[in-house]
N, C-alpha and C positions, 0 to 999 in steps of 0.2 A: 438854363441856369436862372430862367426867371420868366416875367410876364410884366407885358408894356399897353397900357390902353390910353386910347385917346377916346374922348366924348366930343362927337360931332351933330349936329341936330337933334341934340335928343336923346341919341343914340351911343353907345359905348362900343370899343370897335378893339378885342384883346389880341397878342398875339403873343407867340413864347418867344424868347430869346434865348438864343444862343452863341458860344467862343467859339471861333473855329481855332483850333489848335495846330499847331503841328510837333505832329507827334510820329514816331517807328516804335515797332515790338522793341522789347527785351532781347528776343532770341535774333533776330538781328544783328546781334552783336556777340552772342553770346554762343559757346558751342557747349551749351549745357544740356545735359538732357535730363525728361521729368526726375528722374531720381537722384539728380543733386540738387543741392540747397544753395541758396546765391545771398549774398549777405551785401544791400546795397546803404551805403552811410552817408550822412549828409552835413555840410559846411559849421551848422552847432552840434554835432558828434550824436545828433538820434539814428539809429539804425534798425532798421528792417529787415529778417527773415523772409524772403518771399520765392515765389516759384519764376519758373522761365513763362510767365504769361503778362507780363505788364510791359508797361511804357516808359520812354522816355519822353520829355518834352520840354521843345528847346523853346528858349526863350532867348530874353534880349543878351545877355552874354553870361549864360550859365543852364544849365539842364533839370529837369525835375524829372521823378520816378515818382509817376502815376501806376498805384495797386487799384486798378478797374474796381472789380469786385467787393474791395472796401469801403471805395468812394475815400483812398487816403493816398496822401503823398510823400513825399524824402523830398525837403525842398534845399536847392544847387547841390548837388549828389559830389561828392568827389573822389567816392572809390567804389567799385563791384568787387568782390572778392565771391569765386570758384568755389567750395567746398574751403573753406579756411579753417584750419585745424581747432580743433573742440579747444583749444584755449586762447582763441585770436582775440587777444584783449579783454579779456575778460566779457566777450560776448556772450547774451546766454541763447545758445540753439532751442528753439522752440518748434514742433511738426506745426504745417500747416492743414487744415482741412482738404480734401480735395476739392479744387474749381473747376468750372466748367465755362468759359467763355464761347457760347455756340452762336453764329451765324444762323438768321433768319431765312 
């Protein structure tokens, strides 16, 4: 999430920095399978089409929904909604690309 250097003799001395998070899948939770679509919304009403491959992440008293692959999030999430019928508030269903999150 970044880089911290210290200058010591002369010398500059970098190293990365990183959050440890804590975070579980999506599916975790969820008994979705790839061909449904999961509709997760968030505390000022933005909402997100996404697949069963993201996270949650808990924080101090609230959760966020981490989309890996976009590097975006749904910040304090307050509802997941299952396959929500084509006029659930006037959401607009959008396909997603197929992802691939693979292990190294």
């Amino acid at each position: 999430e970044g880089t911290a250097a210290v200058e010591n003799g002369g010398q500059t001395y970098e190293t990365s920095v990183y959050t440890k998070r804590k975070v579980f899948p999506l599916s975790d939770l969820t008994p979705a399978g790839e061909e449904d679509m999961i509709l997760v919304v968030g505390a000022s009403g933005e909402h997100r089409w996404v697949e069963n491959r993201g996270y949650f992440e808990l924080k101090e008293n609230y959760v966020n929904y981490l989309q890996i692959d976009a590097r975006s999030r749904v910040e304090k999430v307050k509802g997941v909604i299952i396959n929500p019928p084509a006029a659930a508030g006037g959401f607009r269903r959008i396909q997603l690309p197929p992802i691939c999150l693979c292990r190294g």
